[in-house]
N, C-alpha and C positions, 0 to 999 in steps of 0.2 A: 137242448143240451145245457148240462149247468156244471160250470167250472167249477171247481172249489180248491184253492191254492194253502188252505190252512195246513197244510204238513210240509209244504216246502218250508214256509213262513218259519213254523217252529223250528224244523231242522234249521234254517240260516240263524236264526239269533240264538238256538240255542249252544252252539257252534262257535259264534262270535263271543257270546256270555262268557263260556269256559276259557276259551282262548284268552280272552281280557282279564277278567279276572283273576288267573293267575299272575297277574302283571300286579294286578294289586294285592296279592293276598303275602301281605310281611308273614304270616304265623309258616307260611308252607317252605320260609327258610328252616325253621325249625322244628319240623316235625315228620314223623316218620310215619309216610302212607302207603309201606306195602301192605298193610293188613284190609286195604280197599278191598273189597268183595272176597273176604274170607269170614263170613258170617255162619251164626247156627241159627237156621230158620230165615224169619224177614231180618232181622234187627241186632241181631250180638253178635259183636268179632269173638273170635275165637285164638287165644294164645297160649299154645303150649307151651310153656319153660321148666328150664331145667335148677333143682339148687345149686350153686355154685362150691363147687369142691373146697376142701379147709385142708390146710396145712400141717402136717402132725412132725413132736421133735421125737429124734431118738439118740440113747447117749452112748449103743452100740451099734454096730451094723448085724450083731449076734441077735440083737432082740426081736421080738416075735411083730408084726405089723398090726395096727391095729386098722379091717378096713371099715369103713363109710359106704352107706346105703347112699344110691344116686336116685335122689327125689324127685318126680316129673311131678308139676303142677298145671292146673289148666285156668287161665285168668282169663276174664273176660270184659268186654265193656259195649255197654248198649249204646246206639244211634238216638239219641233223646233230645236233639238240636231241631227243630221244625223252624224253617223260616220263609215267607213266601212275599208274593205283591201281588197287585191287579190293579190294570186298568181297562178305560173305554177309546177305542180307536172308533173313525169314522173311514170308509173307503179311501178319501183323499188324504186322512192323514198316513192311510197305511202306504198308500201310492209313494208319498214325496219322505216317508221316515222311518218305514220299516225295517230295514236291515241297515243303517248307516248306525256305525259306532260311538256318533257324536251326536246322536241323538238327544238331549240332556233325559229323557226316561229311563234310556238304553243307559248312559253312563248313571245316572240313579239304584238301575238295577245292580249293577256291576258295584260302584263304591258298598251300594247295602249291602248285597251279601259278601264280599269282601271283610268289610269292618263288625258284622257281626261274628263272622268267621274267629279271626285276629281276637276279640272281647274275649268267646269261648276258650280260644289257646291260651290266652295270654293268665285266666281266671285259673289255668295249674298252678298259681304261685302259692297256692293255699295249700300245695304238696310237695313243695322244695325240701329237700335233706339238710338244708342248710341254708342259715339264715345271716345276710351280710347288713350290719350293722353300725351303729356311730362310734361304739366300743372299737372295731378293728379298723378306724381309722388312724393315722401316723396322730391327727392331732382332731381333737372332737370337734364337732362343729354344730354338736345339737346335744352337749351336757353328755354322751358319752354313752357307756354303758349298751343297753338295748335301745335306747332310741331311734327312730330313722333319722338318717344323713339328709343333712343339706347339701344338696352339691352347688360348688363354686367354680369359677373358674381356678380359682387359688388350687383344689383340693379335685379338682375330674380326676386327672391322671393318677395320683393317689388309692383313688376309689376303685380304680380296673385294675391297678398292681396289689391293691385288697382283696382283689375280685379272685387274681389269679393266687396269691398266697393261701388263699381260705383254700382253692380247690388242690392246690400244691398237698399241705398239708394231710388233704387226706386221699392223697395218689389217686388222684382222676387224670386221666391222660393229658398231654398238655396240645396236642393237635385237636382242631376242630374244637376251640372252646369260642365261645358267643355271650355277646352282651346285648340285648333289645333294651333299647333308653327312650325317654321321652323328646317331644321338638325342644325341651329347656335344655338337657343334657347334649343334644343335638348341637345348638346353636354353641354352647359352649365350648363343643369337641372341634367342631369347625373352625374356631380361630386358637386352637390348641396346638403347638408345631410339632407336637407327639403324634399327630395323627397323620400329618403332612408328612414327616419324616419315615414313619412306619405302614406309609401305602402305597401302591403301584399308582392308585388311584389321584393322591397326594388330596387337596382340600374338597376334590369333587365331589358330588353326590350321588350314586348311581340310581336306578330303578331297584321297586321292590325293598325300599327301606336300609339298603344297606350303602355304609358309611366309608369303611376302612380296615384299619384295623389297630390297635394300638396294644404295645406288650405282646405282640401275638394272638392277639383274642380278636374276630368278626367284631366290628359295632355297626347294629341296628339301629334302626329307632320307627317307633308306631306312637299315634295319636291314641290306640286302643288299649292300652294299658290302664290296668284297673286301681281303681282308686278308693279305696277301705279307710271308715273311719281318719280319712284327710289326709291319708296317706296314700303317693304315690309308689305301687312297685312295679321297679324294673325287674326283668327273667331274664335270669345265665345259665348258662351249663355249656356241654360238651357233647357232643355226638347230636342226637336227636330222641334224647329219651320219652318226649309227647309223643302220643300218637293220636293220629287223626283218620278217619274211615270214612266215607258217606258212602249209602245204598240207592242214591237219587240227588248225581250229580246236578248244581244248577240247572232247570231244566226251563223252555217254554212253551207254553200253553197256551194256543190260539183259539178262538171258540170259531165257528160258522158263522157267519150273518144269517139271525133264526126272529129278530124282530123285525115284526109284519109292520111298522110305520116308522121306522127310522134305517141309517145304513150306517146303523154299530154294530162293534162285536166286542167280545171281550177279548182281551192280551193277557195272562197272569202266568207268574213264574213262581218256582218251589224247588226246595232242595233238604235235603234230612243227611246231618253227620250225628259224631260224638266224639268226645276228645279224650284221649287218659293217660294217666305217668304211671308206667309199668315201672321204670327202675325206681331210684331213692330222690326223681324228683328232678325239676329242675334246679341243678345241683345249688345255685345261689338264689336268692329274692333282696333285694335291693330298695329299701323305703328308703322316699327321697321327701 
């Protein structure tokens, strides 16, 4: 008789993988994943939307109405993220490290696709509707104009009541707005008493990246925030206008023990998303 335990194996870690790594994945504060397994074929989500109605004036209530055709469109975004690992397990390392979460391969696995995840979301800032700036700051701190901002301790809370004026300005809801900052704007938010005063939370730090809140807006913060031309941008907005899909959730891949002079087998794991900003972005981008 011959055992072979490779489908339990998978099922336990691949289980624990998802389970965990939502612990670490900061982007999946921000992002809106009901379009998960709504695809056309293997690989395109599928979004139907609608134009959004315009407003018309009239200078009687006599005069005739002019109406508006309601425009259906269909937008789409492919799964084009491939990300995987692999290793070599021997029977006794499977024995004593298979399924424990402290594994340091297991947490390997987990940070990796976590952090490439967060890169991909965080890489929408190259489709923000709006761009925050050293110009809308009270007082420049990098020559002005479009430059990116230095953020100081002098000038954080400044930068988020920027944050929220910009989106004031052009009537973006004022519930459910978000700032993802880097560990420097972090540290500096932390001994900021704006932040202490305006959390439940007060200086703590919770899981999952998030901070507090200051002004009313969430603050984040991720190590995975993308870095262009020596520029740091942080991503804000409001609601969850990213969206994020995968058709092969982190998954694990046990192979048989199939070599006739050793007692290895292979371990490897794999997962396929795509990311995309259907609205006008996320609504700020923030070089620091």
């Amino acid at each position: 008789m011959a055992n072979n335990f490779a489908a339990l194996i998978k099922e336990v870690w691949s289980t624990n993988l998802q389970e965990h790594l939502r612990k670490e994945f900061v982007g999946n504060n921000i992002c809106n994943t009901k379009f998960d397994g709504s695809f056309i074929g293997a690989d395109t989500v599928n979004f139907p939307r609608q134009a959004k109605l315009t407003i018309g004036t009239l200078t009687s209530f006599n005069d005739n109405l002019t109406e508006q055709d309601i425009v259906a469109s269909n937008q789409t975004f492919v799964l084009d993220q491939i990300r995987y690992f692999a290793f070599r397990l021997n029977i006794i390392d499977d024995i004593e490290t298979y399924i424990n979460p402290k594994n340091q391969t297991y947490v390997d696995a987990k940070e990796g696709f976590a952090n490439e995840m967060d890169k991909t979301i965080f890489g929408q800032y190259v489709n923000a509707g709006y761009v925050l700036s050293d110009g809308n700051m009270e007082t420049a701190t990098n020559g002005g104009t479009t430059n990116p901002i230095i953020a100081s301790s002098a000038n954080i809370y400044d930068l988020i009541t920027a944050f929220n004026q910009k989106l004031d300005e052009v009537y973006v809801p004022s519930e459910n707005r978000w700032i993802v900052f880097s560990p420097k704007e972090k540290r500096l938010l932390n001994k900021s008493p704006f932040l202490t005063r305006s959390t439940t939370d007060g200086d703590s730090v919770v899981r999952k990246g998030f901070m507090g809140e200051v002004d009313g807006t969430s603050i984040m913060w991720s190590n995975n925030l993308v870095t262009a031309s020596s520029v740091k941008h942080a991503v804000g907005g409001q609601g969850k206008p990213i969206s994020f899909a995968s058709n092969l959730k982190p998954q694990i891949f046990v192979g048989s023990i199939s070599e006739s002079d050793n007692f290895t087998y292979q371990v490897k794991g794999a997962t396929k998303y795509g990311v995309k900003t259907f609205t006008e972005g996320p609504d700020i981008v923030t070089g620091k």
